[in-house]
Backbone as JSON Lines, residues from 0, in Angstrom:
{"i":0,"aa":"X","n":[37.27,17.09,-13.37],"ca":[36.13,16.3,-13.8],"c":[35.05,17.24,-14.29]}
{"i":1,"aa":"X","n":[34.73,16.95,-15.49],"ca":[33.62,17.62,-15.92],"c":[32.43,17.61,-15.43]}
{"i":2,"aa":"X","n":[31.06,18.72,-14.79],"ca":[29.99,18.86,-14.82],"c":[29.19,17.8,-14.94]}
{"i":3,"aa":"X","n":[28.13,17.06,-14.65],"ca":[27.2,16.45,-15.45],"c":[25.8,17.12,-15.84]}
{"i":4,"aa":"X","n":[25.91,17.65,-17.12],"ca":[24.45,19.03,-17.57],"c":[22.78,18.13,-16.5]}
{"i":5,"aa":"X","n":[22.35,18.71,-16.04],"ca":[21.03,18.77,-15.21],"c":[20.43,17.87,-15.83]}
{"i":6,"aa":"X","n":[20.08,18.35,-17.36],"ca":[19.35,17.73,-17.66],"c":[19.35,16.05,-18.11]}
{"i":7,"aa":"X","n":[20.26,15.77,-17.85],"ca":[20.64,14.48,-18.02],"c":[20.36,13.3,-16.46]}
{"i":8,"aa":"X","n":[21.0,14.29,-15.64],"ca":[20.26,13.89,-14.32],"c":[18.98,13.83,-13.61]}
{"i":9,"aa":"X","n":[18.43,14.75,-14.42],"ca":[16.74,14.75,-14.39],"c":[15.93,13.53,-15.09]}
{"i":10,"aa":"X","n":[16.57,13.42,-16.33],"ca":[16.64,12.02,-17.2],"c":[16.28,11.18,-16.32]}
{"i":11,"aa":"X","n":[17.69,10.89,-16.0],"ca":[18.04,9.24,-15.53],"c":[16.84,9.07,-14.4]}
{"i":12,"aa":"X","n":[17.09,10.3,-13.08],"ca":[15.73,10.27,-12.76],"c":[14.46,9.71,-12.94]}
{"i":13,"aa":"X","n":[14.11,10.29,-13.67],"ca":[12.74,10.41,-14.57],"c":[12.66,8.7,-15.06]}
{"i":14,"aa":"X","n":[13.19,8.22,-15.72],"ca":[13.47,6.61,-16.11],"c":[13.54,5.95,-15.26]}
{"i":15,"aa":"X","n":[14.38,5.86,-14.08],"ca":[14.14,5.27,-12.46],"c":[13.37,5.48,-11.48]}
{"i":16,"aa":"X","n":[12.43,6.09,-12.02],"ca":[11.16,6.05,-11.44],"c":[10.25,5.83,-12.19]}
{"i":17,"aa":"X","n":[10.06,5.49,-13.11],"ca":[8.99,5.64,-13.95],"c":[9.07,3.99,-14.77]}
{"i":18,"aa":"X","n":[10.73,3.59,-14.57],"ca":[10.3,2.51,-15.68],"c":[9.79,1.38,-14.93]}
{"i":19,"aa":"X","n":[9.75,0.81,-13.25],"ca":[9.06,0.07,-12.81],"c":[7.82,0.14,-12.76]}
{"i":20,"aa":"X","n":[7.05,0.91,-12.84],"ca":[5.51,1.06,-12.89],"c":[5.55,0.94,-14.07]}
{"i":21,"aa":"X","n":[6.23,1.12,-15.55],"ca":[5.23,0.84,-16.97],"c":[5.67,-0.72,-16.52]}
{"i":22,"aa":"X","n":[6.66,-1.1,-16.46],"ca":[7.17,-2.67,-16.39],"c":[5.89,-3.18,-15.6]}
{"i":23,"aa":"X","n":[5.48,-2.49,-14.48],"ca":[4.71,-3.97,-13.43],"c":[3.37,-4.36,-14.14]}
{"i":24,"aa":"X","n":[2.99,-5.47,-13.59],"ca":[2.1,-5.82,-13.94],"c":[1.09,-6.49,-12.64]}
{"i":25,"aa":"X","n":[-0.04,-5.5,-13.12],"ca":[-1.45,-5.81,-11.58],"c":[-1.96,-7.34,-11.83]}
{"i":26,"aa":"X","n":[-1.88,-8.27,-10.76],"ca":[-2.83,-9.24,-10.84],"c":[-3.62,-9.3,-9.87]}
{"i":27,"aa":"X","n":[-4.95,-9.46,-10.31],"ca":[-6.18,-9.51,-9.09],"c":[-6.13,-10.78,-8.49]}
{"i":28,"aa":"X","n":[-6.3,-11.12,-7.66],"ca":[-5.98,-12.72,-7.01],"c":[-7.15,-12.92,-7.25]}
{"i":29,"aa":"X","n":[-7.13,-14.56,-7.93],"ca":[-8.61,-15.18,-8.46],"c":[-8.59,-16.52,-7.38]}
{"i":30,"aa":"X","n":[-10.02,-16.63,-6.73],"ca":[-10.42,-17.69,-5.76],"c":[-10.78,-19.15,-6.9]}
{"i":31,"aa":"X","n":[-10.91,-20.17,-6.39],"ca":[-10.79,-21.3,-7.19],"c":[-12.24,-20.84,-8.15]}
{"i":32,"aa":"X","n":[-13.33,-20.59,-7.51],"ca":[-14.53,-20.14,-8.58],"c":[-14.38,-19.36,-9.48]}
{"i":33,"aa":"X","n":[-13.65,-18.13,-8.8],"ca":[-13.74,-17.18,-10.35],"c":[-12.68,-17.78,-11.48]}
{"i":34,"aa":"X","n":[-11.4,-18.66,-10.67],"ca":[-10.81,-19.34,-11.73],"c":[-11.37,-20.07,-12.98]}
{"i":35,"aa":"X","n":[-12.52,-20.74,-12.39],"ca":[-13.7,-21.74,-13.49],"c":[-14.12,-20.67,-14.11]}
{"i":36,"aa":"X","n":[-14.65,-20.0,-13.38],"ca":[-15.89,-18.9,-14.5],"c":[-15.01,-18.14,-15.8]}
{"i":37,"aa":"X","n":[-13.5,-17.65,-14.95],"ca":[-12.8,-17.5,-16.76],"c":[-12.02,-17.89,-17.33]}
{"i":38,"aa":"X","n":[-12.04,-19.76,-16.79],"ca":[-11.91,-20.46,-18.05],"c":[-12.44,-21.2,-18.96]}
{"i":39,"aa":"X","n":[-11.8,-21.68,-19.94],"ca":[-12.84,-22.16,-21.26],"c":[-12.22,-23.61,-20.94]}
{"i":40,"aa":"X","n":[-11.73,-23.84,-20.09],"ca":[-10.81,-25.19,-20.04],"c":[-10.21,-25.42,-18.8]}
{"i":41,"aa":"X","n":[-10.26,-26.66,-18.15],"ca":[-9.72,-27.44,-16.83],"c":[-9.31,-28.41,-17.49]}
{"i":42,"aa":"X","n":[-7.83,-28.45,-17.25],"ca":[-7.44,-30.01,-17.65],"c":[-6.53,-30.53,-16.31]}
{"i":43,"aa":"X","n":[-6.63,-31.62,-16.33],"ca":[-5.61,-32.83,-15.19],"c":[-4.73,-33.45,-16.19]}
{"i":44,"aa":"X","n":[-3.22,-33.36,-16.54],"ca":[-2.81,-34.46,-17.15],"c":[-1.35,-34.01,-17.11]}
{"i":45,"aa":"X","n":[-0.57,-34.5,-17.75],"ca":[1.07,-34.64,-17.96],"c":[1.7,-34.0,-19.01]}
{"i":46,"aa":"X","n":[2.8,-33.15,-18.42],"ca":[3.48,-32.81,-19.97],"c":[4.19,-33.82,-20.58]}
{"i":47,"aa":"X","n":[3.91,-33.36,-21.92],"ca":[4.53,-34.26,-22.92],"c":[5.18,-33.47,-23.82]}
{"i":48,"aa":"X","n":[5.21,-32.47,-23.66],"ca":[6.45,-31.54,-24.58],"c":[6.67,-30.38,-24.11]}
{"i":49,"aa":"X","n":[7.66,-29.55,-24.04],"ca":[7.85,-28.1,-24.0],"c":[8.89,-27.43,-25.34]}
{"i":50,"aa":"X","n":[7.96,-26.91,-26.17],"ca":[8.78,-26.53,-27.29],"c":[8.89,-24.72,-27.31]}
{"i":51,"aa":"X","n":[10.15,-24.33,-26.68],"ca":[10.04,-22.78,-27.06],"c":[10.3,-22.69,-28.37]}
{"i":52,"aa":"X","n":[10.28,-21.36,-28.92],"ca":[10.32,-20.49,-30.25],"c":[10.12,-19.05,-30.38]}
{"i":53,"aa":"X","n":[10.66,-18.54,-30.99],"ca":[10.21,-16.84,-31.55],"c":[8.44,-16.47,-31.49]}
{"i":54,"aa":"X","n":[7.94,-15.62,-31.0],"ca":[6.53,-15.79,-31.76],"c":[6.87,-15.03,-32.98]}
{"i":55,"aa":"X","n":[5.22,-14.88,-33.44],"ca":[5.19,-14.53,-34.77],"c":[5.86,-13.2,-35.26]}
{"i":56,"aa":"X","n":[5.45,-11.87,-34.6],"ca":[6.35,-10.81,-34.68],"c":[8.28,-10.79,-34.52]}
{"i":57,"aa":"X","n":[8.63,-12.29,-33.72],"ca":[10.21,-12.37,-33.83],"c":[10.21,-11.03,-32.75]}
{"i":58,"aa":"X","n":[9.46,-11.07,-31.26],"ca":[9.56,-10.24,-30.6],"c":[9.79,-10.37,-28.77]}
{"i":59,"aa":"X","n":[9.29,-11.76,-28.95],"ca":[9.31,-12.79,-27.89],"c":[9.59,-14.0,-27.9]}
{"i":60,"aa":"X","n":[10.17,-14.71,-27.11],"ca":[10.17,-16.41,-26.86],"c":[9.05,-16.29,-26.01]}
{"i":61,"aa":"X","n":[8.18,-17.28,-26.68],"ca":[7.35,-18.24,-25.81],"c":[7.76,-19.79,-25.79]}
{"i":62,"aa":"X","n":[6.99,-20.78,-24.96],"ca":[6.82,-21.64,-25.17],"c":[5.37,-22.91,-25.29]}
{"i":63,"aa":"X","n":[5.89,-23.7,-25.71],"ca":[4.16,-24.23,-26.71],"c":[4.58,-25.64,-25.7]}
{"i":64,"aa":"X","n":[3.73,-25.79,-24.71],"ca":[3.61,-26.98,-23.71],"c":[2.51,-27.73,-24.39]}
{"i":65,"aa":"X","n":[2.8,-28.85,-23.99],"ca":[1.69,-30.47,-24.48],"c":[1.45,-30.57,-23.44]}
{"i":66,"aa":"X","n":[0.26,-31.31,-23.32],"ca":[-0.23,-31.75,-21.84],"c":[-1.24,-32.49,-22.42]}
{"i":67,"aa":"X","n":[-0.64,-34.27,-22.21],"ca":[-1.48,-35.1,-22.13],"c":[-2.56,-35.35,-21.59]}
{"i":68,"aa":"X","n":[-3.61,-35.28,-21.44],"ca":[-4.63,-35.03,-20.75],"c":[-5.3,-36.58,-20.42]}
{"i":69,"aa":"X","n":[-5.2,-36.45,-18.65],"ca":[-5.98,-37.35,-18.19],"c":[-7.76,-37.49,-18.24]}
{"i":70,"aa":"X","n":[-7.99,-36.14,-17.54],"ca":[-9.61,-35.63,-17.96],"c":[-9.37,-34.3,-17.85]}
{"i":71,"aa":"X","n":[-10.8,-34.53,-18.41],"ca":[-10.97,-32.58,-18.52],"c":[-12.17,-32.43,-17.63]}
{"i":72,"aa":"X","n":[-11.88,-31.24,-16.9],"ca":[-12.8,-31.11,-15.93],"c":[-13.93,-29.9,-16.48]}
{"i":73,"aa":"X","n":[-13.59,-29.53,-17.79],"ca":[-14.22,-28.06,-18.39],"c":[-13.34,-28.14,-19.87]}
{"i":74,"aa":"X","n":[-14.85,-27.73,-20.54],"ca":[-14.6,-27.91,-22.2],"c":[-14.38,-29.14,-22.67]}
{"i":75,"aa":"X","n":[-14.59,-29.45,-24.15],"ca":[-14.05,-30.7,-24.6],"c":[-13.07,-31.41,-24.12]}
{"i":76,"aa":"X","n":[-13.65,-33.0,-24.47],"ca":[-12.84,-33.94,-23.84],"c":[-11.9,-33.98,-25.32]}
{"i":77,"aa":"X","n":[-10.53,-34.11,-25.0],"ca":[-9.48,-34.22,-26.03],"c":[-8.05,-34.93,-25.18]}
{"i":78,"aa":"X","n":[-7.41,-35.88,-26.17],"ca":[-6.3,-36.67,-25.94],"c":[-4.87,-35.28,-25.22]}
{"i":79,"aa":"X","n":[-4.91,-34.35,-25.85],"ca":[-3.51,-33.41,-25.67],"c":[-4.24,-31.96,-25.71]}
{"i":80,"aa":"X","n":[-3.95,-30.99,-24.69],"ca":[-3.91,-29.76,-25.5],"c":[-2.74,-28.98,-25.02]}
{"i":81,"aa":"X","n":[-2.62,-27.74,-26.04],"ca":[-1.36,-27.61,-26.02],"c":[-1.57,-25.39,-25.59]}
{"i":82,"aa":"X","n":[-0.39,-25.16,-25.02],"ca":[-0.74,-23.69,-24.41],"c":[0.63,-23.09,-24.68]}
{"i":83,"aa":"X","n":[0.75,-21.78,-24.92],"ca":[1.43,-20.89,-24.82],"c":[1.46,-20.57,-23.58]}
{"i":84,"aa":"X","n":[3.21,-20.11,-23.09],"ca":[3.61,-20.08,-21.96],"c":[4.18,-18.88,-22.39]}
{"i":85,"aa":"X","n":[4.65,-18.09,-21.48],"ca":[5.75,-16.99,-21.92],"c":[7.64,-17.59,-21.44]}
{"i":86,"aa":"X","n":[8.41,-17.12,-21.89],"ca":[9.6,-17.38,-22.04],"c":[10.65,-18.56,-22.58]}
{"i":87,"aa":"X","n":[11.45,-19.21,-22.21],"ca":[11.66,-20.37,-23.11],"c":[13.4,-20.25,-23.5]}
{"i":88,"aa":"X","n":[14.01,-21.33,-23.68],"ca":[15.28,-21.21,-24.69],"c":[14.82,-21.16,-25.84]}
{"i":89,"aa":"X","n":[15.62,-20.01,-26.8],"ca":[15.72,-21.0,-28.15],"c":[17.44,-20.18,-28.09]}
{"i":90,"aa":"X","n":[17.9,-21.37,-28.72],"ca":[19.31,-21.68,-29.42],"c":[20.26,-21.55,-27.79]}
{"i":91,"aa":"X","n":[21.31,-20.45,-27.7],"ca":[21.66,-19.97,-26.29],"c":[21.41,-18.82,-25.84]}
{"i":92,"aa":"X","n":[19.67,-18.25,-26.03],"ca":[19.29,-17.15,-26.03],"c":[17.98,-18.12,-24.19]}
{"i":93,"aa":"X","n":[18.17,-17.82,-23.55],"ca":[17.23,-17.85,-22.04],"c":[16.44,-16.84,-21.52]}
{"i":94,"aa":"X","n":[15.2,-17.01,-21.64],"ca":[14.21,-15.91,-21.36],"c":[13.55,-16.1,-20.73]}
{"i":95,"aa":"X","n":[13.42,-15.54,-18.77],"ca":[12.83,-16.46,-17.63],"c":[11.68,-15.07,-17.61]}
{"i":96,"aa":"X","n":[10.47,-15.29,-17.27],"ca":[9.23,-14.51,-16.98],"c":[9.23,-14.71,-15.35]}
{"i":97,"aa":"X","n":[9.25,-13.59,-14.98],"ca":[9.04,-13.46,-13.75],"c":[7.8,-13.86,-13.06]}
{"i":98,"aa":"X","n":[7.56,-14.84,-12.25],"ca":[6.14,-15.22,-11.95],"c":[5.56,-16.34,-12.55]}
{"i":99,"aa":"X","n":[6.45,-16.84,-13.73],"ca":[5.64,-17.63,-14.98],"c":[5.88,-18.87,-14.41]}
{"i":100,"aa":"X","n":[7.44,-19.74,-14.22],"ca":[7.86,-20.47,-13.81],"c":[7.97,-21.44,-14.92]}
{"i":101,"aa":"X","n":[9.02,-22.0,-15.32],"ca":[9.06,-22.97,-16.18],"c":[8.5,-24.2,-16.18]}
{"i":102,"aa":"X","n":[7.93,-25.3,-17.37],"ca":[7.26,-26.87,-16.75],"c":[8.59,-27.7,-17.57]}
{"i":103,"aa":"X","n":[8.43,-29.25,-17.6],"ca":[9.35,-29.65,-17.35],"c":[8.39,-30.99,-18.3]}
{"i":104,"aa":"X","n":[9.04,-31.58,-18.72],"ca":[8.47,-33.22,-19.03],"c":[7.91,-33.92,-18.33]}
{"i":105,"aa":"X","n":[6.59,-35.04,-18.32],"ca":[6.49,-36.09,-17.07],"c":[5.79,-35.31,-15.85]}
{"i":106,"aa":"X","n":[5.81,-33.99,-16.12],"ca":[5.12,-33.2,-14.65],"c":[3.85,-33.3,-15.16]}
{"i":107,"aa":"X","n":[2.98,-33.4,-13.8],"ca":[1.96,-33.68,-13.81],"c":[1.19,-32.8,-13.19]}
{"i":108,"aa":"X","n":[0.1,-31.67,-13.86],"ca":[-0.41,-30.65,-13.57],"c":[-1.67,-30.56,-14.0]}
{"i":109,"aa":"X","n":[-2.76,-29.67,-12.99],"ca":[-3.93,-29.53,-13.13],"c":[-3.74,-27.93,-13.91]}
{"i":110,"aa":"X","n":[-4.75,-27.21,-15.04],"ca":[-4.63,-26.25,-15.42],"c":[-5.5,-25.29,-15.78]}
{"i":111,"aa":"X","n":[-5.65,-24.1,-15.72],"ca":[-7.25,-23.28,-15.91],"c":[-6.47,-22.93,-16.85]}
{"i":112,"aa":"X","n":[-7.28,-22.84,-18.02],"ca":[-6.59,-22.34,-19.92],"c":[-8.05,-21.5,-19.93]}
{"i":113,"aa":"X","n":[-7.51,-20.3,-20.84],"ca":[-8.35,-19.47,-21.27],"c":[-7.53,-19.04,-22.56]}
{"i":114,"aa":"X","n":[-8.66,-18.28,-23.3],"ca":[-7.78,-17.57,-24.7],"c":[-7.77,-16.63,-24.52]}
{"i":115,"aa":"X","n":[-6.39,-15.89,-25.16],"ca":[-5.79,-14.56,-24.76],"c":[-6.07,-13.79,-26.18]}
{"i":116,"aa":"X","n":[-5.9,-12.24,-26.25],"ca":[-6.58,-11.4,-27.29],"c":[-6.5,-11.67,-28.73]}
{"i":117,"aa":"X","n":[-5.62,-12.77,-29.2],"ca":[-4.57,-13.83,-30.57],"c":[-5.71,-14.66,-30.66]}
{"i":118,"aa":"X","n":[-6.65,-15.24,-29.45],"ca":[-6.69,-16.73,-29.63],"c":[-5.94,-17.9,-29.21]}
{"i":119,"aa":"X","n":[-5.06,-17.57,-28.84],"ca":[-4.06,-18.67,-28.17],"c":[-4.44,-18.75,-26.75]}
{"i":120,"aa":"X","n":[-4.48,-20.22,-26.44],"ca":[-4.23,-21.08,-25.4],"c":[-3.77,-20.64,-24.21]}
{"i":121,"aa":"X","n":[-4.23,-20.01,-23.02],"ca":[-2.99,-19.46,-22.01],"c":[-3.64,-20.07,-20.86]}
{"i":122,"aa":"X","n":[-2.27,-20.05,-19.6],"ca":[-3.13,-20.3,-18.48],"c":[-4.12,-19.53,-17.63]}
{"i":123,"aa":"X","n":[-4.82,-19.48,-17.13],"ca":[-6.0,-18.39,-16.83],"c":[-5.27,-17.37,-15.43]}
{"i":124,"aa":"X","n":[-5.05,-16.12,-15.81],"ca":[-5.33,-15.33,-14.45],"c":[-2.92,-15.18,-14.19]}
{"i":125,"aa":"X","n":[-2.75,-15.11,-15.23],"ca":[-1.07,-15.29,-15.8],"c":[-1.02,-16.93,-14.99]}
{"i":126,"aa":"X","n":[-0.24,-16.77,-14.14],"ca":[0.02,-18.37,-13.45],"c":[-1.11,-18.59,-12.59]}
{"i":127,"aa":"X","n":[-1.8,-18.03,-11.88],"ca":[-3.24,-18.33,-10.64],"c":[-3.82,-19.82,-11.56]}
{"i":128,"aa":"X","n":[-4.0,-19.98,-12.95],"ca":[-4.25,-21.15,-13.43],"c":[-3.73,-22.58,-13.18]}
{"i":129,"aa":"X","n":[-2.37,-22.5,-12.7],"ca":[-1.35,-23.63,-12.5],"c":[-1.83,-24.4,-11.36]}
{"i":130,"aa":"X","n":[-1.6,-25.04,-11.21],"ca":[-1.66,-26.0,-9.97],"c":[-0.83,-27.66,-9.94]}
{"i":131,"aa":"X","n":[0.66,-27.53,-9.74],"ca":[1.97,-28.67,-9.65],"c":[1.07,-29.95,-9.25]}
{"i":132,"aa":"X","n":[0.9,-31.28,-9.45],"ca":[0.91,-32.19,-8.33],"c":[1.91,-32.91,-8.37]}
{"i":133,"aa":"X","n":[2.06,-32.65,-6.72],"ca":[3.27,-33.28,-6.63],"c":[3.12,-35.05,-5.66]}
{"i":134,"aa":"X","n":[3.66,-35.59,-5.99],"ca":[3.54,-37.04,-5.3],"c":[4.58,-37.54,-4.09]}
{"i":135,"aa":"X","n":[3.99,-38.13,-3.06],"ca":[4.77,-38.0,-1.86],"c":[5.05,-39.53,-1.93]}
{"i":136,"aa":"X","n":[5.01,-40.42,-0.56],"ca":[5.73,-41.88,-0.44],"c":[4.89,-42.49,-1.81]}
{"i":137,"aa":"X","n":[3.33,-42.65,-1.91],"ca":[2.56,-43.31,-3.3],"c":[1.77,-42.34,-3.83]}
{"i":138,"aa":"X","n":[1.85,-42.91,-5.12],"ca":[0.77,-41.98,-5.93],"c":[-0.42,-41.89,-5.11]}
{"i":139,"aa":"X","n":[-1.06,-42.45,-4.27],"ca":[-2.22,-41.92,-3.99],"c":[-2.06,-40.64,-2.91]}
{"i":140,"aa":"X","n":[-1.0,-40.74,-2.61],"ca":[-0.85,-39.1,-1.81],"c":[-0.51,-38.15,-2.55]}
{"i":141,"aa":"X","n":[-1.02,-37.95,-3.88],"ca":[-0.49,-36.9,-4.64],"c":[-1.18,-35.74,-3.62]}
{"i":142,"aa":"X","n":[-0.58,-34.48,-4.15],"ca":[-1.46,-33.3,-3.72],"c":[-1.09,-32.31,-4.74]}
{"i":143,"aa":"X","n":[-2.12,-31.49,-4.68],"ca":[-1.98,-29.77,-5.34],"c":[-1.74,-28.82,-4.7]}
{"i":144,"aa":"X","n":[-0.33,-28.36,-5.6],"ca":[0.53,-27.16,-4.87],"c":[0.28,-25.91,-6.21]}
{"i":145,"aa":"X","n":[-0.22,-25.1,-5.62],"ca":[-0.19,-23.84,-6.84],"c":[1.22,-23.29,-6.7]}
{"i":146,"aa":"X","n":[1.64,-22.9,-7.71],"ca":[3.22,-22.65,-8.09],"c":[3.02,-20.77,-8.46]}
{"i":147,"aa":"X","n":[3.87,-20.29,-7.35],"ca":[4.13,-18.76,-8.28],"c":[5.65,-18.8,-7.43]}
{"i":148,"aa":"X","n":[5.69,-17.5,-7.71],"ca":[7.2,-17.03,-7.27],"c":[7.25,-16.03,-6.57]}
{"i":149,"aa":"X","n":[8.56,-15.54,-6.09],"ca":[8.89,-15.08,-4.83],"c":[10.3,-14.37,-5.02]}
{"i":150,"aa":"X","n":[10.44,-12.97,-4.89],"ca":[12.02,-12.7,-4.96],"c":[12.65,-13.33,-3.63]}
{"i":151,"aa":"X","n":[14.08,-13.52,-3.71],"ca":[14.79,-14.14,-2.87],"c":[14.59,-13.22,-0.93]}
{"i":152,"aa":"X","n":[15.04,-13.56,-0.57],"ca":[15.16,-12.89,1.35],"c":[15.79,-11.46,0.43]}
{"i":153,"aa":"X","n":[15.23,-10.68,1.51],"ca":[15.7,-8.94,1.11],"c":[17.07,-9.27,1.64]}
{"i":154,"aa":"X","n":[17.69,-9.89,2.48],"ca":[19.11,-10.01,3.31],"c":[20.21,-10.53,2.19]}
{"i":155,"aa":"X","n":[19.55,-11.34,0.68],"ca":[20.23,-11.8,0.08],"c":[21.28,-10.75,-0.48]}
{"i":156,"aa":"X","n":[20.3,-9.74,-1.21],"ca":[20.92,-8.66,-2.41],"c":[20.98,-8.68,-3.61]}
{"i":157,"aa":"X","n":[20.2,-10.4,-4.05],"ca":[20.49,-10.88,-5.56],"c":[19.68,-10.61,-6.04]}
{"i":158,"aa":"X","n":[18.29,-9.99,-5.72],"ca":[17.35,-9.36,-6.73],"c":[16.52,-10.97,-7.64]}
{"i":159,"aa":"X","n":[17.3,-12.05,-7.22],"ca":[16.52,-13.36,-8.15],"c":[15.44,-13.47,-7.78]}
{"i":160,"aa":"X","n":[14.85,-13.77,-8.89],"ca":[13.26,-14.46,-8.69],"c":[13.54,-15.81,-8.33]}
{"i":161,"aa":"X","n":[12.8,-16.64,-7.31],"ca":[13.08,-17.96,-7.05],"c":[11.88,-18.9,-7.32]}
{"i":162,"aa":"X","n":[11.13,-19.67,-7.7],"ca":[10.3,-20.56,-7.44],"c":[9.86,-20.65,-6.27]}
{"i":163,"aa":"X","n":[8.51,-20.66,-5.11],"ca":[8.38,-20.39,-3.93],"c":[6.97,-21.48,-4.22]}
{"i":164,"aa":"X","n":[6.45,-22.57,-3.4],"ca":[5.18,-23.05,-3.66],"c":[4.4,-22.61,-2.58]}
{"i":165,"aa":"X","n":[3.37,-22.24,-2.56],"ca":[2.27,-21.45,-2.18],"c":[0.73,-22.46,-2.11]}
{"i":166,"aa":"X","n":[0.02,-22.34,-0.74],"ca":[-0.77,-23.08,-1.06],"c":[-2.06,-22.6,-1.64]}
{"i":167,"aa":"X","n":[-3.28,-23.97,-1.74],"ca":[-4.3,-23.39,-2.85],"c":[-4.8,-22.36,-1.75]}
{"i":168,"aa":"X","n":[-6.1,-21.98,-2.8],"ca":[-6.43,-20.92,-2.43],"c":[-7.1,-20.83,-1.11]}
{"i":169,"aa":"X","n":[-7.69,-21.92,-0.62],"ca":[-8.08,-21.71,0.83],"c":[-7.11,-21.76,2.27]}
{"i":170,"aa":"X","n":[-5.67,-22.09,1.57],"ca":[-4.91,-21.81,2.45],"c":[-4.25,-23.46,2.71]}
{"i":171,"aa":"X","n":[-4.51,-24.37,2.52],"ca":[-4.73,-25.79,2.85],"c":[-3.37,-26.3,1.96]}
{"i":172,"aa":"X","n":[-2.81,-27.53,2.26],"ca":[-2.65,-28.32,0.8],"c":[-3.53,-29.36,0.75]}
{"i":173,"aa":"X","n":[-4.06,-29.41,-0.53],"ca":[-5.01,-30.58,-1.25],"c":[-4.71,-31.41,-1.15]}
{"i":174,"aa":"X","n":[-5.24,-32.63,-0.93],"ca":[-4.9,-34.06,-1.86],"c":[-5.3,-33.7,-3.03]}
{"i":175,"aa":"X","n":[-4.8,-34.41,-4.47],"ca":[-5.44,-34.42,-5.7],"c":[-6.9,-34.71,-5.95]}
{"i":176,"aa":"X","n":[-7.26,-35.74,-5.4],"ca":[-8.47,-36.2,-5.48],"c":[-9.64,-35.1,-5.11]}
{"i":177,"aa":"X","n":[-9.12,-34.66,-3.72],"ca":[-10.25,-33.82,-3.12],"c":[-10.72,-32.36,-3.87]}
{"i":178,"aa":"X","n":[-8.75,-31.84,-4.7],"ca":[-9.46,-31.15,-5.45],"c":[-9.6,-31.32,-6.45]}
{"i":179,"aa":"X","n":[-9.96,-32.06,-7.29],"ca":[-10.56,-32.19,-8.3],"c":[-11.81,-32.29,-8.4]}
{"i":180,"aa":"X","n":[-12.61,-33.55,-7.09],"ca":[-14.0,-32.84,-6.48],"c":[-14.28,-31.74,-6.72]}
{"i":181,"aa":"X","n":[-13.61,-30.79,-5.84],"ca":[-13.79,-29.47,-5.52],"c":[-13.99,-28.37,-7.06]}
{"i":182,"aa":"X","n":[-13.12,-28.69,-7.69],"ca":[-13.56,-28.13,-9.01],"c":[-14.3,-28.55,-9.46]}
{"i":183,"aa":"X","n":[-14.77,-30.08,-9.54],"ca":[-15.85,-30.39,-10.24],"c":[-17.25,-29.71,-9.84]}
{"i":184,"aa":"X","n":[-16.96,-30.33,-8.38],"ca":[-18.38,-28.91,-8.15],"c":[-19.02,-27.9,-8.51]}
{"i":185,"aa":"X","n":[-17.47,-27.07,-8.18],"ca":[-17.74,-25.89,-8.99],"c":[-18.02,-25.29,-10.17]}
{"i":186,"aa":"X","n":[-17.68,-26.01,-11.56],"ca":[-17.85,-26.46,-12.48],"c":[-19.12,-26.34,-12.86]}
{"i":187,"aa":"X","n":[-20.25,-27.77,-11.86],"ca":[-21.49,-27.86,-12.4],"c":[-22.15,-26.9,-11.65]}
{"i":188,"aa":"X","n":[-21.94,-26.06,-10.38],"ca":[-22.72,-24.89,-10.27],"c":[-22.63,-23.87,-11.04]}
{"i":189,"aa":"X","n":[-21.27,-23.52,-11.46],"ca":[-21.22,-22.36,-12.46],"c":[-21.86,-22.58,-13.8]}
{"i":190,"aa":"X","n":[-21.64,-23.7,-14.36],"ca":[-22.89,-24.18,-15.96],"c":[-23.91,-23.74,-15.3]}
{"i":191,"aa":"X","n":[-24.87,-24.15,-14.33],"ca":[-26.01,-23.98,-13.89],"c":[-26.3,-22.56,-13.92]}
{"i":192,"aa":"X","n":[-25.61,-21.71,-13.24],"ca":[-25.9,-20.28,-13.36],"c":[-26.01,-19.69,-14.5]}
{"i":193,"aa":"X","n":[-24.81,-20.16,-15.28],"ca":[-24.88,-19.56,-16.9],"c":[-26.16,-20.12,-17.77]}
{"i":194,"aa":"X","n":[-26.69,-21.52,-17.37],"ca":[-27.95,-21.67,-17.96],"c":[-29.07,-21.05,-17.51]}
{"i":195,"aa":"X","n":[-29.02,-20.01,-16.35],"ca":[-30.53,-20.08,-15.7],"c":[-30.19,-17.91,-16.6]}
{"i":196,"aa":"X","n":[-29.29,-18.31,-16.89],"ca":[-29.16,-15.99,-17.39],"c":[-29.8,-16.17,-18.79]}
């Protein structure tokens, strides 16, 4: 068996250590306030489409979500708005974002949207913007579940990212109602501050 030259092993090295740190990505954990303060948009309402595609460079799948909008709790009041997501099918090409989590038709979600360095539509803070409601015996027991993800048990070995629901930020699960209060609040204290600078 032939040698393997050093420097090739220094390589591979060098790449297995190095390519998880350019790959990761830091998120600062945002509390429900600083969520408001950087977004340009709170909406409550339902998807009504998920259309992936190429973006413009033909460098990524994203996907372009509808969300019927019940109210808006921040920014213009409007019938639909629509956001760039990261990943998506197109054709039999599947592109899952780690952390991102896919939406679905008919789901019904609260959302912090901000614009990203393009101008496009995103959720605020990568996913910290999301918030599932999910509905128990009647609609009036909906509640808000913030959605991120979770690699599988270390005991597994599969390295999968799984869907994991996580509660809001004070630790609680919501009813819908209460938080939507709760943002609203926050909402008109944060205008207030920005009017008094």
């Amino acid at each position: 068996m032939k040698p393997v030259p050093f420097y090739l092993v220094y390589l591979s090295f060098l790449i297995a250590l190095l390519t998880p740190a350019a790959l990761a990505v830091a998120v600062v954990p945002l509390d429900l306030t600083q969520l408001v303060e950087a977004s340009d948009e709170i909406v409550h309402g339902t998807v009504t489409a998920v259309v992936s595609h190429w973006n413009e460079d033909h460098t990524q799948i994203v996907t372009d979500v509808h969300v019927g909008v019940h109210e808006a709790l921040l920014g213009e009041s409007q019938d639909e708005v629509v956001f760039v997501h990261p990943g998506g099918v197109v054709g039999a090409l599947r592109v899952e974002v780690a952390g991102a989590g896919a939406f679905r038709t008919d789901q019904e979600v609260v959302l912090f949207l901000s614009p990203d360095g393009q101008g496009q539509r995103r959720i605020t803070g990568l996913t910290q913007g999301r918030f599932d409601v999910e509905v128990e015996a009647t609609p009036a027991a909906r509640k808000v579940v913030r959605t991120v993800t979770e690699r599988g048990p270390a005991d597994s070995g599969d390295g999968l990212v799984r869907p994991a629901a996580a509660r809001p930020p004070e630790g609680e699960v919501e009813r819908l109602e209460a938080f939507l209060i709760r943002v609203r609040v926050i909402v008109v204290k944060v205008e207030r501050e920005e009017e008094r600078r």
